[in-house]
C-alpha positions in Angstrom: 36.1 -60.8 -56.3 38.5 -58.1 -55.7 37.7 -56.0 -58.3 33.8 -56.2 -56.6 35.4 -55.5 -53.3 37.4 -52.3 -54.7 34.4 -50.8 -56.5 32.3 -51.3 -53.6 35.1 -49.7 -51.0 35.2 -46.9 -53.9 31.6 -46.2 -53.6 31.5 -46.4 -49.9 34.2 -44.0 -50.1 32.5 -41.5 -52.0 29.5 -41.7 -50.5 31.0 -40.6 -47.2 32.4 -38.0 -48.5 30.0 -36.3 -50.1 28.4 -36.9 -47.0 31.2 -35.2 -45.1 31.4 -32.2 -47.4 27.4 -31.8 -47.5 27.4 -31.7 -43.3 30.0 -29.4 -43.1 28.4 -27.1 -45.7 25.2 -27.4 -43.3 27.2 -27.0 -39.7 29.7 -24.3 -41.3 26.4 -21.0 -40.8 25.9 -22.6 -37.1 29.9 -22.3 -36.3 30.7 -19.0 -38.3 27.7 -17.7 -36.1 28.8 -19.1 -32.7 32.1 -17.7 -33.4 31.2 -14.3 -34.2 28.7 -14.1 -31.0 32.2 -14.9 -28.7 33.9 -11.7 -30.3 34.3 -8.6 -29.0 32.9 -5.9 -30.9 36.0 -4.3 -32.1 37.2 -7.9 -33.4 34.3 -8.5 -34.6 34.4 -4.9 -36.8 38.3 -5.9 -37.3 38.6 -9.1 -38.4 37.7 -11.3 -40.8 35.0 -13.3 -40.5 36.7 -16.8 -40.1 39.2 -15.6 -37.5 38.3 -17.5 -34.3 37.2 -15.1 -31.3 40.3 -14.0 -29.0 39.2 -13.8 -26.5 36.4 -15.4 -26.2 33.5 -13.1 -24.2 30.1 -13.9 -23.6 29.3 -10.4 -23.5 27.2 -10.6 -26.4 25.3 -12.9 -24.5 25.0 -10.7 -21.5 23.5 -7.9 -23.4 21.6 -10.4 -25.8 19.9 -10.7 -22.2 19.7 -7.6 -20.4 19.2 -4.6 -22.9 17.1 -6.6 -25.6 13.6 -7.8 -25.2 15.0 -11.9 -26.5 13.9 -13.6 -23.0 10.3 -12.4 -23.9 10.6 -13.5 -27.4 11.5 -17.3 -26.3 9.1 -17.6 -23.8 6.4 -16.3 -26.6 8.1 -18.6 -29.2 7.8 -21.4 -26.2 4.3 -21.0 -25.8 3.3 -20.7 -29.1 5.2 -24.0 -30.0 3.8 -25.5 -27.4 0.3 -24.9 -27.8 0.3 -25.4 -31.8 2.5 -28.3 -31.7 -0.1 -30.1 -29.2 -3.3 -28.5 -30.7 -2.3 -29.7 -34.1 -0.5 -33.5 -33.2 -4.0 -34.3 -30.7 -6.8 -32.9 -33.1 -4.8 -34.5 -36.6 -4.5 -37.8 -34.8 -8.5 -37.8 -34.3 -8.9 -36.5 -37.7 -6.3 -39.6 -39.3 -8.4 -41.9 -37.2 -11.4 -41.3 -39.2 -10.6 -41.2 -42.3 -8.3 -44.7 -42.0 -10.4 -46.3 -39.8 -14.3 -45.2 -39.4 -16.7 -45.7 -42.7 -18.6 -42.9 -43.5 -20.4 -41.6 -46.8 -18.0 -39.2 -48.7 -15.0 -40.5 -46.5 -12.7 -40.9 -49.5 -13.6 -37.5 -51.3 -13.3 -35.3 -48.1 -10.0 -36.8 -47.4 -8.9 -35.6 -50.6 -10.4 -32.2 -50.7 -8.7 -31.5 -47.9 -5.6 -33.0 -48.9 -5.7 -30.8 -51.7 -5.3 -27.6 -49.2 -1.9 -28.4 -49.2 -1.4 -27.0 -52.8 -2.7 -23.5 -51.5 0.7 -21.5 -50.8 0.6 -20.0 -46.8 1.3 -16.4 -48.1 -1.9 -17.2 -50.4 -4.3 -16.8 -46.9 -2.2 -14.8 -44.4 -4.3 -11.6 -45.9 -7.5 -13.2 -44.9 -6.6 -15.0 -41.4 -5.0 -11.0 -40.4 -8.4 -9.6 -41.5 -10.2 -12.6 -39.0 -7.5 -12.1 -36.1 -7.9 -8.6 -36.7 -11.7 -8.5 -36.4 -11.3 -10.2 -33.6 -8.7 -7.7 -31.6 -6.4 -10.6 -31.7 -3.5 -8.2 -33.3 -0.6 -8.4 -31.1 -1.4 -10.9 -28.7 -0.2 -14.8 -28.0 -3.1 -16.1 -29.5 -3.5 -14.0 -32.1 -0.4 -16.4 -33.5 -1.3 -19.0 -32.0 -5.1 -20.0 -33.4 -5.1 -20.1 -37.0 -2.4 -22.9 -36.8 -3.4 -24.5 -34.1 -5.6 -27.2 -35.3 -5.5 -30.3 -37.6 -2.6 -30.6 -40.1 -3.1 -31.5 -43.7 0.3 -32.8 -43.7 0.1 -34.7 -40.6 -3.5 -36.1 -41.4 -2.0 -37.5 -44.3 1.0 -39.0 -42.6 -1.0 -40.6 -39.6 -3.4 -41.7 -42.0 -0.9 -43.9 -43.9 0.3 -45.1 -40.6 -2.9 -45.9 -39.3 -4.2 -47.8 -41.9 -0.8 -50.5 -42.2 -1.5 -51.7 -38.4 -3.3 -55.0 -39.1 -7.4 -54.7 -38.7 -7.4 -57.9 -37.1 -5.5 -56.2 -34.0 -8.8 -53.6 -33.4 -11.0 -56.3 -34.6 -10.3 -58.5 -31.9 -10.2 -55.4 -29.0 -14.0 -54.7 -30.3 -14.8 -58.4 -29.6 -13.4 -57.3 -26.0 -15.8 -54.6 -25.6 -13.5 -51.4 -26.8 -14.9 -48.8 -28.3 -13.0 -46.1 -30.8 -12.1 -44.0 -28.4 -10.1 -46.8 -26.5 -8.7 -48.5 -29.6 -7.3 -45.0 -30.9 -5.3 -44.4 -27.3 -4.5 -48.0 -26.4 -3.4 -50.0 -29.6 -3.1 -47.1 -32.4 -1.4 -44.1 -31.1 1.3 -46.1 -28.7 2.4 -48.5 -32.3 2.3 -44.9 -34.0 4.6 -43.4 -31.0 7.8 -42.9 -34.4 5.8 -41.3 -37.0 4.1 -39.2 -34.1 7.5 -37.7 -32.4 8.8 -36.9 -36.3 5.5 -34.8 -36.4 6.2 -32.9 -33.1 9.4 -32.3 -34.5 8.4 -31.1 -37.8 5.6 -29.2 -36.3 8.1 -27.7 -33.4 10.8 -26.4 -36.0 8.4 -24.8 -38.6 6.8 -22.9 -35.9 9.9 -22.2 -34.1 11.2 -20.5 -37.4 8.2 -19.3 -38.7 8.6 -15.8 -39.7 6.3 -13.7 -41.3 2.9 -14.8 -39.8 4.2 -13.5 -36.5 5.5 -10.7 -38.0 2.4 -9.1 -39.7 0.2 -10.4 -36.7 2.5 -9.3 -33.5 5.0 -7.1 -34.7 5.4 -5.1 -31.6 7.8 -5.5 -28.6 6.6 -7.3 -26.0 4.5 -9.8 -27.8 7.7 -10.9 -30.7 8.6 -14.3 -31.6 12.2 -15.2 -31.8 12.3 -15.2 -35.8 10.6 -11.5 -35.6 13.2 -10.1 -32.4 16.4 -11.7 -34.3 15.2 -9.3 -37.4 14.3 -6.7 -34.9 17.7 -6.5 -33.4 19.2 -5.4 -36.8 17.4 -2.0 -36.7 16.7 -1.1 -33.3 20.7 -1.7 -32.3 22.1 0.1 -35.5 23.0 -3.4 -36.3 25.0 -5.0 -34.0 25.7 -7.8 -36.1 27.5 -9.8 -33.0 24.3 -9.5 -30.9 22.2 -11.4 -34.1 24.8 -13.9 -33.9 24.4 -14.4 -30.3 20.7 -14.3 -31.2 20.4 -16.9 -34.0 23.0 -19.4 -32.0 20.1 -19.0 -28.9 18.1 -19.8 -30.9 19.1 -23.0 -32.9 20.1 -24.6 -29.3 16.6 -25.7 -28.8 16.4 -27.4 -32.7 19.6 -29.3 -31.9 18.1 -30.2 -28.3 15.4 -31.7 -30.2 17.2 -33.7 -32.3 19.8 -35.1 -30.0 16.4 -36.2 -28.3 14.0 -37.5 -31.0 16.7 -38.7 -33.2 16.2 -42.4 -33.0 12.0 -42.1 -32.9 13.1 -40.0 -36.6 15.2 -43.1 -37.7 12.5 -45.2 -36.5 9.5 -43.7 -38.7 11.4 -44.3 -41.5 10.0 -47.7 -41.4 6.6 -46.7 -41.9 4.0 -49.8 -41.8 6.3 -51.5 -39.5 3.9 -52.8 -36.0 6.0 -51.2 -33.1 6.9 -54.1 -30.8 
């Protein structure tokens, strides 16, 4: 029994700590950037790059602010986030509800087609959709980012889909007997026992568009109409570099990730249970 108990306190033991090392592995980028941002410049030049900032100044920040075109960039990124995250969570969730729920001829093989798009690598049709935005004078402009991503989600088609389909048919079977129709089974019973996998979605959704990088920089690679990804890279060329003010930059812009998570965090342990009937 106490051989059972040691190997078990062993492996418990080792578990966290691989744990421990793997988190600060992942932290160690976020504080080795938040430190540099809080240097000065000639500390920054001077020392090394663990030293801890003394003193700490949130000049970087200042300029970040006032001499830099960043505010613009994360109410663009904002927007664009915004628009795509809702565009592509409302019109997937009509989409899963189709193929889990209505009957239709071909249902099965559609499903699958499209399912199959997400073999095609992005870089594979950002050519094409520049030649379409392009066409339609769409280059450097909001929505020029914004539309081709903006609509249903292979990904989160399939993940609904699965969800949908484990919430017991006797539950809609009975609301038709009381007179429902799709449209008020898909509001009322499915999406509010979906509300987990639906807020991992939004977050997924949030930060791959929030980090997306090279559709918005061959769409909208001019001032004035950047993303944050695109004025972060930006900020290395048109300020000879100023490696403290990319710091400042890429700390601003993590905050709203960690936001998020501190936020969603238990709907993401939730979904983990997928098939589960929220109460």
């Amino acid at each position: 029994m106490q051989t059972k108990s040691a190997k078990r306190f062993g492996a418990n033991t080792l578990a966290y700590a691989l744990l421990l090392v793997s988190a600060v592995l992942a932290v160690s980028p976020f504080l080795i950037a938040l430190s540099g941002s809080l240097k000065t410049q000639s500390q920054f030049v001077t020392g090394q790059p663990l030293d801890l900032p003394s003193p700490v100044t949130f000049e970087n920040y200042v300029r970040l602010f006032t001499t830099t075109d960043f505010t613009n960039a994360l109410l663009v990124t904002s927007g664009v986030v915004l628009v795509t995250a809702t565009g592509q969570i409302f019109t997937s969730i009509l989409a899963a509800y189709a193929f889990a729920r209505l009957r239709f001829k071909g249902r099965d093989v559609l499903f699958w087609l499209y399912l199959a798009t997400m073999m095609i690598p992005a870089a594979v049709v950002f050519i094409p959709l520049f030649l379409m935005m392009a066409q339609l004078g769409l280059r450097n402009s909001f929505w020029g980012i914004v539309l081709p991503f903006a609509f249903v989600s292979p990904y989160a088609v399939f993940l609904l889909r699965q969800f949908f389909q484990e919430i017991p048919k006797e539950i809609t079977d009975a609301a038709m007997l009381d007179g429902a129709g799709h449209w008020r089974i898909l509001w009322q019973i499915i999406v509010p026992n979906a509300k987990p996998i639906t807020a991992t979605l939004t977050v997924i959704t949030f930060v791959s568009h929030w980090n997306n990088f090279l559709w918005p920089l061959m769409i909208s690679p001019l001032s004035g109409s950047r993303t944050v990804t695109v004025a972060t890279i930006a900020l290395q060329s048109e300020h000879n570099s100023q490696w403290w003010l990319v710091m400042a930059a890429s700390v601003i812009a993590v905050l709203p990730l960690i936001v998020l998570l501190l936020l969603f965090h238990r709907q993401l342990v939730r979904s983990v249970t997928v098939g589960r009937v929220a109460p």
